[in-house]
C-alpha positions as CSV (number, residue, x, y, z in Angstrom):
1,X,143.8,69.9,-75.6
2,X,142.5,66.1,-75.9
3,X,138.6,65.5,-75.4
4,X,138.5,64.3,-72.0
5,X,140.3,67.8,-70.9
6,X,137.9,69.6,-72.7
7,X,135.2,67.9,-71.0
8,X,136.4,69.0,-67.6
9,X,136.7,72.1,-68.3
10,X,133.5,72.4,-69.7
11,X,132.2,70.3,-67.2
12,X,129.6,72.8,-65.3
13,X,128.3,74.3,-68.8
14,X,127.6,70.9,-69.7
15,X,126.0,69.5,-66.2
16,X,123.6,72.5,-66.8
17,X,122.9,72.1,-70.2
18,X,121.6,68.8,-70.3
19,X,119.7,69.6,-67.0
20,X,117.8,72.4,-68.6
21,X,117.7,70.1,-71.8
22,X,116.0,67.4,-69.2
23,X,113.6,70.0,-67.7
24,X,112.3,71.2,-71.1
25,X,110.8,68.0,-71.6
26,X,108.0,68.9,-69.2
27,X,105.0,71.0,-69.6
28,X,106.3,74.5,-69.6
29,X,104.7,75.9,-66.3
30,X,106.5,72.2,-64.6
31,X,109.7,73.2,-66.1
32,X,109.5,76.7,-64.4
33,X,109.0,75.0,-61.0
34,X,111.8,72.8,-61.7
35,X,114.2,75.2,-62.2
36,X,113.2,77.7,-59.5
37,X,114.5,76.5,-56.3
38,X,118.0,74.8,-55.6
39,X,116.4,73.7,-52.2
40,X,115.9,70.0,-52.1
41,X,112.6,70.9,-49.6
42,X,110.8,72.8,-52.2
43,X,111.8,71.5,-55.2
44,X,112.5,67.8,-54.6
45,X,112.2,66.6,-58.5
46,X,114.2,69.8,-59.6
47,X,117.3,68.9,-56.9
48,X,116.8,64.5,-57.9
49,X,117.1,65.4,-61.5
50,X,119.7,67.6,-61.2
51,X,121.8,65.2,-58.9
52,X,120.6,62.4,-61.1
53,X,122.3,64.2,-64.2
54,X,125.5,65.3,-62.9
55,X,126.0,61.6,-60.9
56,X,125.7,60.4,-64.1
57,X,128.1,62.4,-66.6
58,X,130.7,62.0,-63.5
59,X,130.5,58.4,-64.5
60,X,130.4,59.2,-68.1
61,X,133.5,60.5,-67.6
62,X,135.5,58.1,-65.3
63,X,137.7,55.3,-66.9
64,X,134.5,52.9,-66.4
65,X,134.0,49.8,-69.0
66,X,129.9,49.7,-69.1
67,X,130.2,46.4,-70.5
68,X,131.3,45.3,-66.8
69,X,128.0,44.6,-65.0
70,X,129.4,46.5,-61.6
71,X,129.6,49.9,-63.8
72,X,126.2,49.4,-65.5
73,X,125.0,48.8,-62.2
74,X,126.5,51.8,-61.0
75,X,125.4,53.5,-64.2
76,X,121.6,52.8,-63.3
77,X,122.2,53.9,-59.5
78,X,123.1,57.2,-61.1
79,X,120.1,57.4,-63.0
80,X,117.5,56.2,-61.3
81,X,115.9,59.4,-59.3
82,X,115.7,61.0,-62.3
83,X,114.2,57.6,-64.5
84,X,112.0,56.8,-61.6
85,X,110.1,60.0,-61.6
86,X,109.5,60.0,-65.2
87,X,108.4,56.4,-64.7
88,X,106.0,57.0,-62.6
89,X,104.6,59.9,-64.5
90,X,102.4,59.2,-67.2
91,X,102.7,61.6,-69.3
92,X,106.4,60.0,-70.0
93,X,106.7,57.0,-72.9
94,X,109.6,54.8,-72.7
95,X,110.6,57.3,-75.6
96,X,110.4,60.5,-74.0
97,X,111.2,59.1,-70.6
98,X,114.8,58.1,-71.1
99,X,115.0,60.0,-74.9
100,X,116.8,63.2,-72.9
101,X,120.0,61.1,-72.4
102,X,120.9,61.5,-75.7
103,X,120.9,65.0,-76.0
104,X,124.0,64.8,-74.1
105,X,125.9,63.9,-77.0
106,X,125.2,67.0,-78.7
107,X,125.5,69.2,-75.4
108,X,128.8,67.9,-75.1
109,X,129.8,68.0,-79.2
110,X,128.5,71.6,-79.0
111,X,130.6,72.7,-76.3
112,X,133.6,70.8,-76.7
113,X,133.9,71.4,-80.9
114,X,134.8,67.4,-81.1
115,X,133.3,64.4,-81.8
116,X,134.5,61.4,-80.0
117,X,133.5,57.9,-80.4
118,X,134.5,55.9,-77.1
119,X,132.0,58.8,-75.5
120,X,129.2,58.8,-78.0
121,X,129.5,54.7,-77.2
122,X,129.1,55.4,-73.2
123,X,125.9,58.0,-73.9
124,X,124.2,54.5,-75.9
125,X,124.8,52.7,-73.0
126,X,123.4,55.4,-70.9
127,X,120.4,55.0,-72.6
128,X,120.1,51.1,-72.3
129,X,120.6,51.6,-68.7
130,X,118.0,54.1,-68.4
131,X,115.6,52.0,-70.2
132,X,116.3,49.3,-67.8
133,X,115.7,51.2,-64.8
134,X,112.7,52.6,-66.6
135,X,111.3,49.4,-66.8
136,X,112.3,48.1,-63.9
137,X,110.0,50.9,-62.3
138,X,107.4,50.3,-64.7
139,X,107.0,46.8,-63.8
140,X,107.4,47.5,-59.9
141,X,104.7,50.2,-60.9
142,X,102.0,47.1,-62.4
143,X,102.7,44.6,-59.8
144,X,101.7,47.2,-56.9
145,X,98.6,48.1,-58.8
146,X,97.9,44.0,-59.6
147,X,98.4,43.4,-55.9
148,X,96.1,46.1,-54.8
149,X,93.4,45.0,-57.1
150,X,93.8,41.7,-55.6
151,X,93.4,42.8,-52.5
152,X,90.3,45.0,-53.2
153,X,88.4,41.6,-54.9
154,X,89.2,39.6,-52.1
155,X,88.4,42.3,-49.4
156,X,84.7,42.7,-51.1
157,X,84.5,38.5,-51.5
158,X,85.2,38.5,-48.2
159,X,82.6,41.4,-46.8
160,X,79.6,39.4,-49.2
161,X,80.7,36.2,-47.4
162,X,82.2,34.4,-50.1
163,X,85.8,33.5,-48.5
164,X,86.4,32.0,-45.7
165,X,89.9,32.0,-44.1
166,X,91.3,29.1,-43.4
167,X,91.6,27.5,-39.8
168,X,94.2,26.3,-38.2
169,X,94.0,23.2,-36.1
C-alpha cells in the first residue's frame, strides 16, 4: 500500500486526531466545550474548527501544487475559520495560533507508519498559509480598533467644539 492509500484509509482517524490535537490547545474547560456538541448552533467554534481542519487535509491530499497562487489561495480559504478565531483571541501568539498545523505531520506519520517528503513539504506550506491568514486577521483586527479610536477623538473634538465640518457651497 503506497502513502497516499494509507492516508485515505486512515483518513477519519486522522481528521479527528488533529482536531482533538487543535482543541487541546485551549484552556481545558474551552476544550471540553469544544468537543461537546456537533451542532453548529451550540458549538459554533467546535463545528468551524472542525470543518476548518478536515477542508484543509482534503486539500492536503488532492494533487494541488501550493506553489501555484490559486491552491495557496484555496489553502488559506480552508483555513481561515479556524485561523480567524484564534486571531482574534488573545490568548493565541502567532506561535500557538497556527503552531497546531504541524502536529499533523506526526498524526499522519503515527497512523500511517511512513514518512513522506512531498507531504511533510505540503504541512510547511500549510503553515505559511496559516500565518498569512493569521496576519491578515491581525491586521484587519488593528485597523478596526485605529479607526474606532479615530472616531472616538474626533467625536469628543467635535462635542467640545473644536471641529467644525466643512460646508458646502
Amino acid at each position: 500500500m503506497d502513502f497516499n492509500q494509507k492516508l485515505e484509509k486512515n483518513k477519519k482517524k486522522i481528521i479527528d486526531l488533529w482536531f482533538e490535537a487543535v482543541i487541546r490547545t485551549y484552556p481545558e474547560e474551552t476544550a471540553r466545550i469544544l468537543v461537546k456538541s456537533k451542532n453548529r448552533f451550540d458549538n459554533p467554534v467546535g463545528c468551524a474548527t472542525m470543518q476548518s481542519v478536515e477542508d484543509t487535509f482534503n486539500l492536503l491530499t488532492e494533487k494541488n501544487d501550493f506553489t501555484k497562487e490559486t491552491d495557496m489561495d484555496r489553502l488559506e480559504s480552508a483555513l481561515d475559520p479556524v485561523v480567524r478565531i484564534r486571531a482574534v483571541q488573545s490568548m493565541f501568539s502567532a506561535q500557538k495560533a497556527v503552531g497546531f498545523v504541524f502536529t499533523l505531520k506526526k498524526i499522519v506519520k503515527e497512523e500511517t507508519g511512513t514518512w513522506n517528503e512531498s507531504f511533510d513539504s505540503k504541512v510547511d506550506q500549510t503553515a505559511l498559509a496559516a500565518f498569512n491568514r493569521f496576519m491578515k486577521c491581525r491586521e484587519d483586527i488593528f485597523l478596526i480598533r485605529a479607526n474606532e479610536s479615530k472616531k472616538r477623538v474626533h467625536h469628543a473634538f467635535e462635542r467640545a467644539g473644536l471641529v467644525r465640518e466643512l460646508k458646502e457651497r
